[in-house]
C-alpha positions, 0 to 999 in steps of 0.5 A: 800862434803868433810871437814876439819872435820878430825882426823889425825893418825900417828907416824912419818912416815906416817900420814893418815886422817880419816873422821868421818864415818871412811874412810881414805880420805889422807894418803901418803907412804912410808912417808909423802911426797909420793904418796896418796895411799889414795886421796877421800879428793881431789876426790870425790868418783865417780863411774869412779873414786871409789879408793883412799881410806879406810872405814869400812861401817856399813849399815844404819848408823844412828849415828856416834861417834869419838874421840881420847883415852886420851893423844894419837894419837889413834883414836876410832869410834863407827857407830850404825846402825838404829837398834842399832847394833854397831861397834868399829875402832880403828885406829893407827899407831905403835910407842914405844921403841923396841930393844932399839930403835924407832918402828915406822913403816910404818903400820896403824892399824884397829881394828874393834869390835862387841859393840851392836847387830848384826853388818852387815860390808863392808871393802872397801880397794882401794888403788890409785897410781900415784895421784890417777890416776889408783887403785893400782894392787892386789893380795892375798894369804892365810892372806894377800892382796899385793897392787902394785904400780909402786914404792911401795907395801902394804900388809894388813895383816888379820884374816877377811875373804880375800874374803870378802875383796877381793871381798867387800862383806858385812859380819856379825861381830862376834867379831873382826878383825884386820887389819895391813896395811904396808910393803910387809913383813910377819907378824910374830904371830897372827894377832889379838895379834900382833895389841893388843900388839902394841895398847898397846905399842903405847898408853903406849908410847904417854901418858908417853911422854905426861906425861913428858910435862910441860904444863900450868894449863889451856886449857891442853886438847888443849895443848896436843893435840896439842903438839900430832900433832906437834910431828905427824909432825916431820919425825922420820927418819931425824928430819924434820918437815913438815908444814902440811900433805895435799897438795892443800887444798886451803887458799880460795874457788877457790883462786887459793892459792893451795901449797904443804905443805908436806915439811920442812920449816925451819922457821916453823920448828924453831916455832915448836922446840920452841914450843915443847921445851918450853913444854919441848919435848926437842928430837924433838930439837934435832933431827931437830938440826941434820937435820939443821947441815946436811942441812948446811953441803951440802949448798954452803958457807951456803946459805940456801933455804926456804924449804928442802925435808925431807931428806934435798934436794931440793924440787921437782919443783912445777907442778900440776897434772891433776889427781885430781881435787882437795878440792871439785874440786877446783884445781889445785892440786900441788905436790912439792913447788917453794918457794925453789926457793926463796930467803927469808933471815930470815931462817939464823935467824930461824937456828941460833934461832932453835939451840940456846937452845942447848947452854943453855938448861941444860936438855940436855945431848949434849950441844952446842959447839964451833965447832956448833957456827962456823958452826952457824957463817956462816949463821951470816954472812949471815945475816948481809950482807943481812938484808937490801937487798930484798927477797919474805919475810915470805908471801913467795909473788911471786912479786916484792921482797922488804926488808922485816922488819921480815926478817930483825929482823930475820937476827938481831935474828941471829946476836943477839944470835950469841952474846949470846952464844959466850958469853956463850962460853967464846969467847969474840973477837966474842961476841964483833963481833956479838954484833955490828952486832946486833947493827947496824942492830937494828939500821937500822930497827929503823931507816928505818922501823918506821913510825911516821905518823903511829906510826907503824913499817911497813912491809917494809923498807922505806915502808908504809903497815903493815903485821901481823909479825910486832906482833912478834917484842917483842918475838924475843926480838927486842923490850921489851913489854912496848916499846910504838913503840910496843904498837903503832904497835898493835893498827895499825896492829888492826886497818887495819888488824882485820877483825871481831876476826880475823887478815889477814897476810896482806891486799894488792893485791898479786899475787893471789888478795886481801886474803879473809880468815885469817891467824890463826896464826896471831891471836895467834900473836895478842892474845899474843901482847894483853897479853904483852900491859896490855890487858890481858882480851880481849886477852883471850876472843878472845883466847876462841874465836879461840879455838871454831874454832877447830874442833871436835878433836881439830885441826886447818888448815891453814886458816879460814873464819872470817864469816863463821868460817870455816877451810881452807887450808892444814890440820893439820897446825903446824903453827896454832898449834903452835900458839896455844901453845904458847898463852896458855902458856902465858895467863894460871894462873899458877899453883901456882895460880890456887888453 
């Protein structure tokens, strides 16, 4: 039965899945939004449906290990058979500085060694296309096997034996073979010295870059590892930043809660560049700024929608295709998102608050300017104008629209740092400008989104429910942390809202029922809001509480089940990640204290 029990290899152009036995159960090509070549994660492997997937058999497994090299995305698994023979794979995707540029191919790489005894191996390579409707077509010729869809082409690569893998016959491992798996091109040189001299350059790369973070003296194998996998999800060629690698992983057993994951929200994206920023990754802010002023650039007077392609058009529209049937056939499995047909004002807040940082942050060698604040001007325009108007809000609800309160104080965010930096540029008329539009908007929010029966800001203006976002109203900056609004918001939300060690993004009925599952980043939220109320303690019981959720690489999904603990949803969640981060870094003794 298949599980969120994962490691995610990648390099910012693909990214594959792997289970622990070594078979690569999701991976799309040419990029993160394409066709699965590698789709076992929503099939189960059948004998009418045998493809969609990558593994390295070890006749009569008997024990598994798995973990990733130290600091890199780099993914070792070590099968011993019964008799105590063994084998190697490691898995990774070639990225480091070459020519003065980015290597970063569209290639995964298998490297599989002899470690004890005398290992007896079967390399099953079955590519699907068209989601897993049909295998791919293959062909061979003298070191490689060419793998045709109907839009696209994979060459493996090889020193092994193009029979054996052709034709799936085990064989005796003597040493070690190497596989590269990538673009319809001649590898030039040996094989086996061309994979070892990207392994090195790839591991080379990754622990310099995380070498260069400023990470929080406590849980840093967690923060790494999560700052690896959000710079996993950033599109190298454009700067987006998908929300998750997977498709249709459902938020819930058989909830019907099944969405296309492989695309750019911008405010998630906005969370991860705050996220990576504050640990000092600052080229991911900058390329994802390039993707954001593009992005604006092509909308109609700055209109923006939730959710872009990667390379900044319109998402495909949401349709379900019969082909797979889905996470342990739970379907329907989705392919393109119909919330980019939703109006949801707060992104103008998420682009306003993602570009900030380049007006202020000195590291940087290309500073914001006042060509970029006019360009930012137009969304703030936006948002004054639609802060109090209705919208699908973060939950992204497809019912009734209501104005929402986080996309309101996300549209006074924007306004806000629109301030900010006109001061910063010496531009006084509109500093002054946004200034009272931030003003009249904090005011209409206080006014219209506070309940005094509750004690509680609520979700909507005018409204009576509460939703988890309501925890971000300090670190945005709408109210400080010993405001006693903010502390009466917490304990509502605590008490309606916390099902066990966890908190639901809401309660309510929605389109799809009541939800049954919690939303992870919520409890980062809660974590944190506990941390800035003086409860300190309980914050960080329960942020070793979350940890323990993670699976065995340290990767969190979307969802988990407050009862059971178990992950759902699409895999692996920036969100979740993201939350991650940021709760570390606010409850971590510093490091001047740690001695």
């Amino acid at each position: 039965m298949s599980s969120l029990d994962l490691a995610l290899v990648g390099n910012g152009t693909i990214g594959v899945l792997v289970n622990p036995l070594s078979e690569v159960v999701w991976g799309c090509f040419p990029r993160f939004d394409g066709d699965p070549s590698f789709c076992s994660l929503l099939r189960e492997r059948t004998r009418d449906s045998d493809f969609g997937f990558f593994v390295v058999e070890l006749g009569d497994v008997a024990r598994a290990e798995q973990e990733y090299l130290v600091n890199t995305p780099v993914l070792v698994t070590r099968l011993y058979d019964r008799a105590g023979a063994g084998v190697e794979i490691t898995d990774f995707a070639p990225r480091f500085h070459q020519y003065g540029r980015l290597f970063s191919p569209m290639m995964l790489v298998r490297q599989i060694r002899r470690i004890a005894g005398n290992p007896r191996i079967r390399v099953r390579l079955r590519p699907a296309q068209r989601y897993g409707r049909v295998p791919a077509e293959t062909t061979c010729g003298s070191n490689h096997i060419r793998y045709a869809g109907a839009d696209l082409v994979l060459r493996l690569t090889t020193d092994a034996s193009i029979t054996a893998l052709m034709e799936e016959n085990p064989f005796y491992l003597e040493d070690a073979v190497t596989l590269l798996l990538g673009p319809d091109e001649t590898v030039q040189g040996v094989v086996a010295d061309v994979g070892r001299r990207f392994l090195e350059e790839t591991t080379a790369y990754w622990r310099d870059w995380v070498r260069s973070l400023g990470i929080p003296f406590e849980w840093q194998d967690a923060v790494i590892r999560s700052a690896i996998t959000l710079q996993l999800n950033v599109f190298e060629d454009t700067g987006a930043i998908v929300a998750a690698m997977t498709t249709s992983i459902p938020e819930a057993p058989g909830s019907g809660r099944n969405w296309d994951y492989r695309h750019c929200w911008l405010r998630d994206a906005y969370f991860v560049v705050n996220a990576l920023n504050r640990l000092g990754a600052t080229r991911t802010m900058e390329r994802y700024l390039g993707y954001i002023v593009n992005v604006v650039a092509g909308s109609a007077d700055g209109r923006l929608q939730p959710v872009y392609g990667l390379t900044g058009r319109a998402v495909p529209d949401e349709q379900a295709v019969d082909s797979l049937p889905g996470y342990r056939g739970m379907g329907p499995v989705r392919v393109g998102n119909q919330a980019y047909r939703q109006v949801q004002h707060d992104v103008y807040g998420a682009a306003i608050l993602a570009a900030t940082h380049v007006f202020f942050d000195r590291r940087l060698v290309r500073r914001g300017d006042e060509v970029l604040f006019r360009r930012l001007e137009t969304l703030g325009a936006h948002a004054a104008r639609l802060f109090d108007q209705p919208d699908a809000g973060l939950w992204e609800l497809r019912g009734k629209p209501r104005v929402h309160t986080f996309s309101s104080v996300m549209c006074w965010a924007g306004c806000d740092r629109l301030a900010r930096i006109a001061g910063h540029l010496g531009l006084s008329d509109r500093a002054a400008h946004w200034t009272d539009q931030a003003t009249r908007i904090h005011r209409a929010i206080s006014e219209r989104c506070w309940s005094a029966k509750r004690n509680s800001f609520v979700a909507t203006m005018d409204g009576d429910t509460l939703d988890a976002s309501l925890l971000r109203l300090n670190e945005l900056g709408f109210l400080s942390d010993d405001d006693p609004r903010f502390a009466g918001t917490v304990t509502a939300i605590e008490r309606e809202l916390r099902r066990g060690d966890f908190i639901f993004r809401y309660v309510e009925q929605d389109d799809f029922g009541t939800p049954e599952h919690a939303f992870l980043v919520c409890t980062f939220w809660y974590i944190n809001a506990l941390a800035a109320i003086g409860r300190r303690d309980e914050a960080r019981a329960l942020f070793e509480n979350v940890l323990a959720c993670c699976n065995r690489h340290g990767l969190l999904a979307e969802h988990v089940d407050p009862r059971t603990r178990e992950q759902w949803g699409n895999f692996v969640q920036t969100y979740s990640m993201v939350g991650l981060i940021g709760s570390a870094i606010r409850l971590s003794r510093r490091w001047d204290q740690a001695f």
